[in-house]
C-alpha positions in Angstrom: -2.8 24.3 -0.9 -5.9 25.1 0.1 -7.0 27.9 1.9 -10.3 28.9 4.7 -12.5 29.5 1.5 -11.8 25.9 -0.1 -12.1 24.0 3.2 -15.4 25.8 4.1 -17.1 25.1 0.6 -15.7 21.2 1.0 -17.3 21.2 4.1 -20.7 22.4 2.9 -21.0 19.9 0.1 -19.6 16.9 2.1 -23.1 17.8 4.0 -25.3 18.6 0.5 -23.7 18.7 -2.9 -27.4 19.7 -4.0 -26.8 23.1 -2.9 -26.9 25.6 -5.2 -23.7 27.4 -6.3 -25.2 30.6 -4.8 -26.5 29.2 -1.7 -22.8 27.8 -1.3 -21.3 31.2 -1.7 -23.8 33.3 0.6 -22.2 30.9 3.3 -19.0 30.8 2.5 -18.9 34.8 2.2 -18.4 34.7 -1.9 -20.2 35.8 -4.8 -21.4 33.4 -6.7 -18.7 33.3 -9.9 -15.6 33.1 -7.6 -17.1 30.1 -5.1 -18.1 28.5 -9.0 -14.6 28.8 -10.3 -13.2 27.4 -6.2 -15.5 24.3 -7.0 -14.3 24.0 -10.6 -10.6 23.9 -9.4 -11.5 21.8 -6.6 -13.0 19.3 -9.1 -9.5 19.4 -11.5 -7.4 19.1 -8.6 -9.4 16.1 -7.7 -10.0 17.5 -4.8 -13.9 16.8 -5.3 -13.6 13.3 -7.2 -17.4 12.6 -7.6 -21.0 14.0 -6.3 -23.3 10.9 -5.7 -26.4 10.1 -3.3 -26.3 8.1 -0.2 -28.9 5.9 -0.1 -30.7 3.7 2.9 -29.6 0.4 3.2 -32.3 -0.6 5.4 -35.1 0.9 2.6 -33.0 -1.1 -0.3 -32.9 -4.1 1.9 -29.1 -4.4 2.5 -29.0 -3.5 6.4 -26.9 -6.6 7.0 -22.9 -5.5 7.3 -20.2 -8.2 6.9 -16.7 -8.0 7.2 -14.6 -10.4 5.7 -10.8 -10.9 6.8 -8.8 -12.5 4.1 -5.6 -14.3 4.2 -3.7 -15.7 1.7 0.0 -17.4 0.4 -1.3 -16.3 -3.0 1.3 -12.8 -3.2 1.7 -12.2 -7.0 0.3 -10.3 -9.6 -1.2 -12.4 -11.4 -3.4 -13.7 -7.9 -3.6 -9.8 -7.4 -5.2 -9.2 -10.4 -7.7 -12.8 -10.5 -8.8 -11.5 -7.2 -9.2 -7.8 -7.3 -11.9 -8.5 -11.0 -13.7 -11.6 -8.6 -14.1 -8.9 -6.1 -15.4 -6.1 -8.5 -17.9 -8.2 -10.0 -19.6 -9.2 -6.9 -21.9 -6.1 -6.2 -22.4 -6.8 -2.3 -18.8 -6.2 -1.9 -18.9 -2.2 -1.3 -15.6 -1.9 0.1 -12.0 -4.0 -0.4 -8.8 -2.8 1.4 -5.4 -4.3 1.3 -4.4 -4.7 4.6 -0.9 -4.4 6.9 -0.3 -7.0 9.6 -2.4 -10.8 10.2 -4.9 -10.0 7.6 -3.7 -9.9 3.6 -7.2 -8.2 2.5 -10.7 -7.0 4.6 -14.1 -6.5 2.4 -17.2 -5.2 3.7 -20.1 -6.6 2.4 -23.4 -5.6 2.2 -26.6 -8.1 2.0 -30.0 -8.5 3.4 -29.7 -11.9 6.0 -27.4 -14.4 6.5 -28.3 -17.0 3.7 -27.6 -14.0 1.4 -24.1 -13.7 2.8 -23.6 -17.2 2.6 -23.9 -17.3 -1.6 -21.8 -14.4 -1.7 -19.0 -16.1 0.5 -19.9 -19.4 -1.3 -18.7 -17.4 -4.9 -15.9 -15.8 -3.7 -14.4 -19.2 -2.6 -15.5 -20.8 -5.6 -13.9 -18.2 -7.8 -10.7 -17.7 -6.4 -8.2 -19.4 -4.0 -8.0 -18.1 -0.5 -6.0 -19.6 2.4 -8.6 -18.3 5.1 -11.3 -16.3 5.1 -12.9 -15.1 8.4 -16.6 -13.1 8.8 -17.6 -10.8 11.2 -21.7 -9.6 11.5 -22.0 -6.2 12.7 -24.6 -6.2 15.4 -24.7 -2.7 15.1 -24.0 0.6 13.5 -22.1 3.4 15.6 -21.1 5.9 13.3 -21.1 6.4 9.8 -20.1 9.0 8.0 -18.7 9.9 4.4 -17.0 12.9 6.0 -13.6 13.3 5.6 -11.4 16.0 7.8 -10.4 18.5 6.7 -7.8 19.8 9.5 -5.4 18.3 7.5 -5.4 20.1 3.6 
């Protein structure tokens, strides 16, 4: 369970996980060996499962966002498991749910233009056997956030 301490230092490094642990506990109202030993725990507990750097996509030359509804007959492990190591070795591919309802799977993909989707799409399909595959371009980014809430810990 976690309590008004824990949520508040989640909160902070969901913004910077850069800050240092004192600069973390001088706003979370801690001294700096108690918030250390909070973050520790909150790192066992998996709370905290990795500190990493967003980067730009538009500076890196992937502003391009693609998502790809998949469906397929294909329902066994086997197909599951053919599919899920394609998917994993193609690096555009950033994000791969399994999904409830008309659509089996949805990636999101990641690329600089069109013709760079295309190749992607083109080894996917060449790799593996899908019944129907469906791409959508965003024409633009709303929100985006890494952000999780927190109301509900």
């Amino acid at each position: 369970m976690l309590d008004k301490f824990d949520k508040h230092i989640l909160e902070i490094l969901q913004n910077d996980a850069t800050l240092a642990i004192q600069e973390i506990a001088d706003r979370v109202g801690l001294s700096s060996t108690p918030c250390w030993r909070r973050i520790q725990r909150l790192e066992q507990e998996g709370y905290i499962e990795k500190r990493v750097a967003l980067l730009s996509s538009e500076k890196l030359n992937v502003g391009v966002t693609v998502f790809v509804a998949i469906k397929t007959n294909q329902h066994n492990k086997q197909w599951y498991s053919q599919f899920s190591a394609v998917v994993e070795a193609i690096p555009q591919i950033v994000e791969f749910y399994r999904m409830s309802g008309d659509t089996d799977y949805l990636l999101r993909v990641v690329v600089p233009d069109i013709k760079s989707f295309d190749r992607v799409y083109q080894r996917l399909i060449s790799e593996i056997e899908l019944t129907d595959v469906s791409s959508s371009f965003a024409m633009e980014q709303i929100k985006f956030t890494t952000r999780l809430p927190l109301d509900y810990a």
